[in-house]
N, C-alpha and C positions, 0 to 999 in steps of 0.2 A: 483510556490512557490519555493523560494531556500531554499538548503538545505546541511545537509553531508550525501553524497551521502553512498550508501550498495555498497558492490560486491555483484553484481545480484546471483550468482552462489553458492556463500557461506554464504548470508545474513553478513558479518563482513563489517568491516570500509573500504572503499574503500580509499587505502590510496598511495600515490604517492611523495615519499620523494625525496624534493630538497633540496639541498645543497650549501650554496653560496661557496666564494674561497676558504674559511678558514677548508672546511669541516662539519662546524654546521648547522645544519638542520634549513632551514628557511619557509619552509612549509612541511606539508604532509599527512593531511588529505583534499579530494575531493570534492570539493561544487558546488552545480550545483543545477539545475532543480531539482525538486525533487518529482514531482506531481506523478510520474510515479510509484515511490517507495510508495511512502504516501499512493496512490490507492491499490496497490499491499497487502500492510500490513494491510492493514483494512479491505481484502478481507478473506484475511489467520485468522488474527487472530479470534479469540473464543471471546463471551465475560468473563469478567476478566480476561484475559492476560493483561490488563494495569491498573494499582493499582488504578491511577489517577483518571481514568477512566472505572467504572466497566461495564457502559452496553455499550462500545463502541466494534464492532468486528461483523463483520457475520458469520463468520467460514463457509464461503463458500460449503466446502468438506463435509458439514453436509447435506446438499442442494443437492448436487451435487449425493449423495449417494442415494437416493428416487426418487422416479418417480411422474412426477404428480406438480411438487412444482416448476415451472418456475416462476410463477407469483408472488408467497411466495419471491422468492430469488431476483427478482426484485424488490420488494418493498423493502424488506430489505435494499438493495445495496443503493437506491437512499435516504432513510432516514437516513442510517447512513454517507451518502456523505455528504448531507445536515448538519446533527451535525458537522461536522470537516468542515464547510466552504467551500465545493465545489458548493454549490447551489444546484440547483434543477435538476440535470443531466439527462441526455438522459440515459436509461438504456435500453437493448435488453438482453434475457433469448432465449436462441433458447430450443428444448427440448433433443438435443443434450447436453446441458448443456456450449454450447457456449456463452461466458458472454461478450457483447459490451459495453462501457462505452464512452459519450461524455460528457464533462464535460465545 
């Protein structure tokens, strides 16, 4: 999926200003791939973090925080892939709390 891409590091606009001759800016926001990002933030967020969208969000760290809940966090993951269009994903929960995602 494209997209406008984050700064990984800071979650803001990842943004990358050109300039033509004249000095006016003729691009400078990032677009690209953006599946990587889109996975990431649906993992993080909570649900209601998106107005739009109230029961969308795992909130991962919620999961990640008890013991015992691998299999809870994996189903999670792969039905809320499924709502936002990723399909029916390959999901792995290690009990380390190591989350693989093929999508």
């Amino acid at each position: 999926m494209t997209g406008i891409l984050l700064n990984e590091e800071t979650g803001d606009l990842a943004i990358n200003i050109i300039r033509d001759a004249n000095g006016k800016i003729v691009s400078g926001l990032t677009v690209g791939d953006a599946d990587y990002q889109n996975i990431r933030l649906l993992l993080l967020s909570n649900k209601g973090d998106f107005k739009e969208h109230p029961i969308l969000g795992v909130g991962v760290e919620r999961y990640l925080k008890s013991v015992g809940r691998e299999h809870d966090l994996r189903r999670e993951i792969a039905v809320q892939l499924d709502a936002v269009g990723y399909g029916k994903a390959d999901v792995t929960v290690t009990k380390d709390g190591i989350v693989d995602i093929n999508v």
